[in-house]
C-alpha positions, 0 to 999 in steps of 0.5 A: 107684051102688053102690059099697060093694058092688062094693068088698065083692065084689071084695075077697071074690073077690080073697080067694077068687082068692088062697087058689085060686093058692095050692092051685093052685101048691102042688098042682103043686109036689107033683106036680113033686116026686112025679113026680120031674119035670126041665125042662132039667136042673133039680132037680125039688127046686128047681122044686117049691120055686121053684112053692110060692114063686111061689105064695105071693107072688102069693096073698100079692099078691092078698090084700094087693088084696083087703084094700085093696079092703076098707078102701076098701068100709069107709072109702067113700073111694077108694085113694090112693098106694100102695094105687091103684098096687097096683089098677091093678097088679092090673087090668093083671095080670088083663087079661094073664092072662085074655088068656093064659087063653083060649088055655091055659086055656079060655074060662071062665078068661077070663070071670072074669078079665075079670070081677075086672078089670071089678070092679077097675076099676069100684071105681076108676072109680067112686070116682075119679068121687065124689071128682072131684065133691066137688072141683068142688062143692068148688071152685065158689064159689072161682073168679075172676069172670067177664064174667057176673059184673061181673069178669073179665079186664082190659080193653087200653088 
């Protein structure tokens, strides 16, 4: 299985994804502040502010995916720790918006949502399986003997 290349495409699409919130949130932060839109009251000051913040962070969320998604493409080993925590964040992130997107957005918005999360997943999924059969083959040869082998559990007296 190709797992490198996932690896890479996920991590460019993630990169691509985190620049494309970014505009986006900053675009609707102008228009909030050149509309001299409120909601409920607020200072549309603080809401054009409060969306330019929002933006930042989750672009900066996606890039930091996407650069763990890169090491792993570059190291050909799995993400450990912290870095598969913020994976399977992301994945779970992606599945609740693509399942919110369908009905705000369109169908599209949801085809690549599941498609980023299919890419995360997979990278996952696909490393996790390399390091499950290092380790078996690994463990092979230290196993107690069995029946078959002469060895075995001891008898009762």
């Amino acid at each position: 299985m190709a797992r490198r290349p996932v690896a890479w495409v996920a991590a460019i699409v993630l990169f691509a994804e985190a620049i494309g919130i970014a505009l986006l949130n900053w675009f609707l932060g102008l228009v909030v502040d050149r509309q001299d839109m409120s909601l409920a009251g607020l200072d549309p000051r603080a809401m054009s502010v409060s969306a330019w913040i929002a933006g930042a962070l989750f672009g900066l969320y996606l890039a930091l995916c996407a650069v763990v998604l890169v090491r792993i493409a570059v190291r050909d080993r799995g993400p450990a720790g912290f870095g598969r925590i913020l994976l399977i964040s992301a994945a779970v992130v992606h599945g609740l918006l693509g399942a919110f997107s369908v009905g705000l957005v369109g169908w599209l918005a949801f085809v690549f949502m599941m498609v980023v999360l299919g890419l995360i997943v997979l990278t996952l999924v696909a490393y996790d399986r390399k390091e499950q059969g290092e380790g078996a083959e690994a463990g092979a040869g230290d196993a107690p003997a069995g029946p078959a082998d002469g060895g075995g559990a001891p008898q009762p007296v």
